[in-house]
N, C-alpha and C positions, 0 to 999 in steps of 0.2 A: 504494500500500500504506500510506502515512504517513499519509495524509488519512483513508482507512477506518477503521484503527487508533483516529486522535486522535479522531476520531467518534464512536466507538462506547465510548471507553474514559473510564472520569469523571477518572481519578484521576493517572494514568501519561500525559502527553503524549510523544511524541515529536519529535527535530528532524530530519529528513530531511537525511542523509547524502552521501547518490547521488537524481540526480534518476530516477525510477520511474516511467515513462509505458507506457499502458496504453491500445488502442484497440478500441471494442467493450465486451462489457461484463464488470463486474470488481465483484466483491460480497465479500461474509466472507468466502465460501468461497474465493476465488483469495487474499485476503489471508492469509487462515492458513496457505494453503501456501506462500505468496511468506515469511511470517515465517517461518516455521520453516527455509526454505532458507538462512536470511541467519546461520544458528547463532551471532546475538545474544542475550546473558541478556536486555536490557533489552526488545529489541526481542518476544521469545517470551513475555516475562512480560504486560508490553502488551498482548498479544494475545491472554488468555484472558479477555476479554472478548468476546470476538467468538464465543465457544460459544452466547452467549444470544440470537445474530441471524441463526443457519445452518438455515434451514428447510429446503434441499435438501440432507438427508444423502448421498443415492444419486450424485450431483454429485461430492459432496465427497470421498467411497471413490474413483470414479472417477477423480479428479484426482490425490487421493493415490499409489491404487495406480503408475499411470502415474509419477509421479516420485518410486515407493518409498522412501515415505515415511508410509506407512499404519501403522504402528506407533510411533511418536511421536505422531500426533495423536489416536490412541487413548491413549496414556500423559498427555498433558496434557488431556483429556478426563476422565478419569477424575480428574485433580488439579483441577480446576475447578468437578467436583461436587463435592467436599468442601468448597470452601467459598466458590462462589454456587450461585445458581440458575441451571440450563441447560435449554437445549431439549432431550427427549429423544431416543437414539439407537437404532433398533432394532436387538432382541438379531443380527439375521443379521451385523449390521457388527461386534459385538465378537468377532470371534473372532481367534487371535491363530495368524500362519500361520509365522513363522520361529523359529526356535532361537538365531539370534545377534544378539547382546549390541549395540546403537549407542547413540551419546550426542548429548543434543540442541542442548549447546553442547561446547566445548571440555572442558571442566570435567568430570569423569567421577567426580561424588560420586554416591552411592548412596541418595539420601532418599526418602520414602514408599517404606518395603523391599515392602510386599504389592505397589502396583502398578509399579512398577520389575523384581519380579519375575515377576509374572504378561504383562508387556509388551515385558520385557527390554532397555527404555528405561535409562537413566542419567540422572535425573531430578537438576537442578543445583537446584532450588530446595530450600527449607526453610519452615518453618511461620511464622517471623517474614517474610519476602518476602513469603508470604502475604496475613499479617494487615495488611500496610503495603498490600499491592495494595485 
């Protein structure tokens, strides 16, 4: 997940923490869900980079759904297009299927309110994280 990560991302490196080994094969898509499980700020910020290298969306819902977690990465999807450029998701995957509230780190601040509330995310970051990333 660290080597993907630091690959794909210009700006944000990561130090690999826990050693992550992985046999078969293991792309952005297992990596975004491997970040998001690890409910690291630094490590999920790192990783919206990896929206511009996930050609298999249908993969990616699928994997999601399986470790329900498909509403987060819809929530940081939607933060990512604001401000790079990502590969586009079709509309059948944005739909949004539960009613209660999870957070993607620890930290249960409420930023970007439209998509925090259309997604029902807890979105930790803010607009200067952003602009640094």
């Amino acid at each position: 997940m660290f080597d993907i990560i630091n690959k794909y991302s210009p700006h944000m490196k990561l130090n690999p923490w826990y050693d992550h080994q992985v046999h078969g094969r293991y792309g952005p898509e297992e990596a975004l869900i491997d970040a998001i499980q690890t409910e690291n700020f630094r490590v999920i910020l790192a990783s919206l980079h990896l929206f511009k290298h996930i050609k298999n969306w249908p993969r990616l819902y699928r994997m999601a759904k399986e470790k329900n977690c498909w509403q987060k990465v819809g929530a940081l999807y939607d933060v990512a297009r604001l401000f790079m450029r990502v590969h586009q998701i079709g509309s059948r995957y944005l739909k949004v299927i539960t009613k209660k509230w999870v957070a993607l780190t620890q930290l249960r601040k409420k930023n970007f309110p439209e998509i925090a509330g259309r997604w029902k995310v807890y979105i930790p970051f803010n607009e200067h994280d952003m602009v640094e990333l």
